[in-house]
C-alpha positions, 0 to 999 in steps of 0.5 A: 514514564511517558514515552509518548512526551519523551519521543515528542522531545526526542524529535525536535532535538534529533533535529536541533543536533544536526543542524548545529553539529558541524557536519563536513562536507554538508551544506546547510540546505542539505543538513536542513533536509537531513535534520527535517527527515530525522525528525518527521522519521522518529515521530513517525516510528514513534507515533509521538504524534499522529502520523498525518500530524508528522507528515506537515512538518516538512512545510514549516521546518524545511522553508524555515530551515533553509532547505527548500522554498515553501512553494517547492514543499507544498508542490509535493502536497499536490502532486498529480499521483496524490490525485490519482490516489484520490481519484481511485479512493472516491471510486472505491468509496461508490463500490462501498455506498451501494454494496458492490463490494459485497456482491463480488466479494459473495460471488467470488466465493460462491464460484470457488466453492463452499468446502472448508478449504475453498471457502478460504480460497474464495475469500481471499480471491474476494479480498485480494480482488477488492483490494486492488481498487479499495483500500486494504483496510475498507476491504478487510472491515467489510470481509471481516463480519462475513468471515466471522458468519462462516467460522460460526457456521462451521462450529468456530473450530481450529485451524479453520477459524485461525486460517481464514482471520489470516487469509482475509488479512494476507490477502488485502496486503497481497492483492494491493500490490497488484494495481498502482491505487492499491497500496499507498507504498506503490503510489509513492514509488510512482511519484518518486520516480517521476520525480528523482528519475523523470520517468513514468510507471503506469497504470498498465505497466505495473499491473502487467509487472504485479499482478503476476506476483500478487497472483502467485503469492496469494496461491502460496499463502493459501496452500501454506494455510490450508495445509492441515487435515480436515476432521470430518463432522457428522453435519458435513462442511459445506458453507451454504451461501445467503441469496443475494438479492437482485442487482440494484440499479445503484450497483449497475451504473456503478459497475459501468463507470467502475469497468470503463475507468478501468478499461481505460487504465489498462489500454490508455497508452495504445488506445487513447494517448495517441487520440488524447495526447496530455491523457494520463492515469491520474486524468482518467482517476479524476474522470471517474471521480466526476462521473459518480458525482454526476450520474444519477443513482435513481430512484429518488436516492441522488447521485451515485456519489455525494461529497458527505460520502467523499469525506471519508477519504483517508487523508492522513493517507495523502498527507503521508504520501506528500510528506515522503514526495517533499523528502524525496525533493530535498533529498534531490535538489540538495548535497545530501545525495552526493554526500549520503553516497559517500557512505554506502559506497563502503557497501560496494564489495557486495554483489548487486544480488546481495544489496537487492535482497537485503534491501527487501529483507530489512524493509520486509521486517522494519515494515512490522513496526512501523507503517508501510507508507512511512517506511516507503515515504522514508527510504526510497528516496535514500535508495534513489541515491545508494543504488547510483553510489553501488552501481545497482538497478534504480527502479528494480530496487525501488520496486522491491523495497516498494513490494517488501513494505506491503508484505508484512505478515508477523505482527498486527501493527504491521499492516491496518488488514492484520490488526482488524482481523487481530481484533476478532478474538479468533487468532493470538499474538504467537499465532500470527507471528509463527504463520506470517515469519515464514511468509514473510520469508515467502514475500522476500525470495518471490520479490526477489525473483521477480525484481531481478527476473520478471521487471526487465521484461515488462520494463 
């Protein structure tokens, strides 16, 4: 049987239903929206299609359907948090075109220490360093082949081969959540409370609140693998680093640029807003786009950045990003939301403790099988509308729900990170599952704590 052909049927027909079943008290503009996100949400699941495929959906069926304007869907596609993304993408992209990431990434480890168990320290420190500015899936295909040199170094023996596959995917996932560009679910948080709230996360703001968790949790997911006994070999069990070369001119001026954009994101709003008053995040992202294209790399080799190398920008990424803003329109501008809270405010015995941590909960564990940017386009915007419908916190919740989609741990399609390391032989299905579900666990009392704790003090 051909599932595949079977879900792409299931979908317009998810759609159909909705739409001609007489819904009470729903207009059609807001049945256009709920029949819209049914169907561009099985197809995503399902991977029917291919996501970035999924994600324009909402440009033909919205406007045809009666939901919303064409000129108001396709507003989402260019929504300036996209360009923020990019931004930092095409930055990332120039640390990788002359190899900066593996010069830090090198260094890092060789600070930490060279032991068994700090050689797993230092390379998730790396990772989840790199991570924070590069995409978590370019930073474990980079870390991967180093990892898999030391493993070979060390007689490829277990736990330790299994431990640091693992520590290198944990890692990616957990140091994304640390700044806004490192993980697509934190993005589409910011653009959907700018737009279903009106109020702004920056740069800065979220770092102060994340980076604490971030830090704490990579610290928990490194005891927790490291807790075994080291046999001790007769030829010892120390990593000897390679000899980097000397720091090329390339790696310099990249670095610079790198260093002041982001100086400039951290100190924007006591620094430069008062000189620069309309200076926002995704200004100084698009700034240090500009600036790789146009400073030169030396040497004969051009420019630090050139468009062939911004081609590899992940624009399926984007186009999930956008597809979940024109969900979060329809569901703002149309009945859907008054309708929709209608029926969670059957939920409203709960305490507010209570909706909070199974939020997180259910989207910890949806986030294995599906990905973390659907998973994130998809909800928040519903949760926009249960958390005024039960009288819970807005933003504490959609920062939660936004963390718990970035901490999926189980399974290796859960996260891009989790299956590349999946793919070098060194770590099995049970393996993975059995270490990640306690910290998955792990991930959900930490979110916990900080959205209920930490987010009022920063925010």
């Amino acid at each position: 049987m051909n599932w595949k052909r079977i879900n792409l049927l299931i979908g317009p027909l998810l759609f159909a239903l909705v739409m001609f079943l007489p819904i009470g008290g729903l207009s059609t503009e807001g049945k256009s929206v709920m029949a819209c996100t049914l169907w561009v949400a099985f197809w995503w699941i399902t991977e029917a299609v291919e996501l970035p495929v999924a994600s324009i959906l909402p440009i033909i069926i919205f406007p045809l359907s009666g939901g919303l304007k064409l000129d108001e869907i396709t507003s989402s596609y260019g929504h300036p948090l996209i360009y923020l993304f990019m931004g930092g993408f095409i930055i990332g992209l120039a640390i990788q075109k002359w190899n900066l990431h593996q010069r830090i990434a090198f260094n890092i480890i060789e600070i930490v220490g060279t032991s068994e168990k700090r050689v797993i320290l230092g390379f998730m420190l790396a990772t989840a360093f790199l991570s924070m500015w590069i995409s978590n899936t370019a930073t474990a295909v980079m870390m991967l082949p180093i990892g898999l040199s030391v493993v070979d170094h060390f007689g490829d023996r277990k736990p330790f081969s299994k431990n640091l596959m693992l520590g290198i995917a944990y890692a990616a996932s957990i140091g994304g959540v640390a700044t806004l560009i490192g993980t697509p679910p934190n993005i589409i948080l910011a653009g959907i409370v700018k737009e279903s709230l009106g109020m702004e996360i920056s740069f800065f703001q979220w770092m102060i609140f994340a980076t604490p968790f971030s830090i704490i949790l990579l610290l928990l997911t490194w005891i927790y693998l490291t807790s075994y006994k080291i046999e001790v070999q007769p030829n010892g069990s120390d990593f000897k680093m390679a000899k980097l070369p000397k720091m090329s001119i390339q790696e310099k001026r990249v670095s610079i640029v790198f260093a002041l954009i982001a100086f400039m994101w951290l100190t924007r709003s006591f620094i430069w807003e008062p000189i620069f008053p309309g200076l926002d995040d995704t200004i100084i992202a698009i700034i240090g786009a500009v600036l790789m294209f146009l400073i030169p790399a030396g040497e004969g080799k051009g420019n630090l950045m050139d468009w062939e190398s911004a081609r590899k920008l992940p624009w399926d990424v984007l186009l999930i990003f956008g597809a979940g803003l024109a969900i979060a329109k329809g569901f703002a501008e149309t009945d859907l939301t008054t309708w929709l809270a209608g029926y969670f405010i059957q939920l409203e015995f709960l305490p507010a403790f209570a909706i909070l941590i199974l939020v997180i909960t259910v989207i910890n564990f949806l986030t294995e099988i599906t990905s973390n940017t659907a998973t994130a386009s998809l909800i928040l915007p519903v949760l926009v509308t249960l958390s005024v419908s039960l009288g819970v916190e807005t933003l504490p919740l959609l920062a939660g729900a936004a963390m718990a989609a970035s901490c999926a741990f189980m399974l290796p399609v859960a996260t891009p990170p989790n299956a590349i390391v999946f793919s070098s032989g060194k770590i099995t299905i049970k393996e993975m599952v059995q270490t990640g579900f306690l910290l998955n666990v792990i991930s959900i009392v930490l979110t916990f704590c900080f959205v209920n704790w930490v987010w009022a003090l920063v925010f």
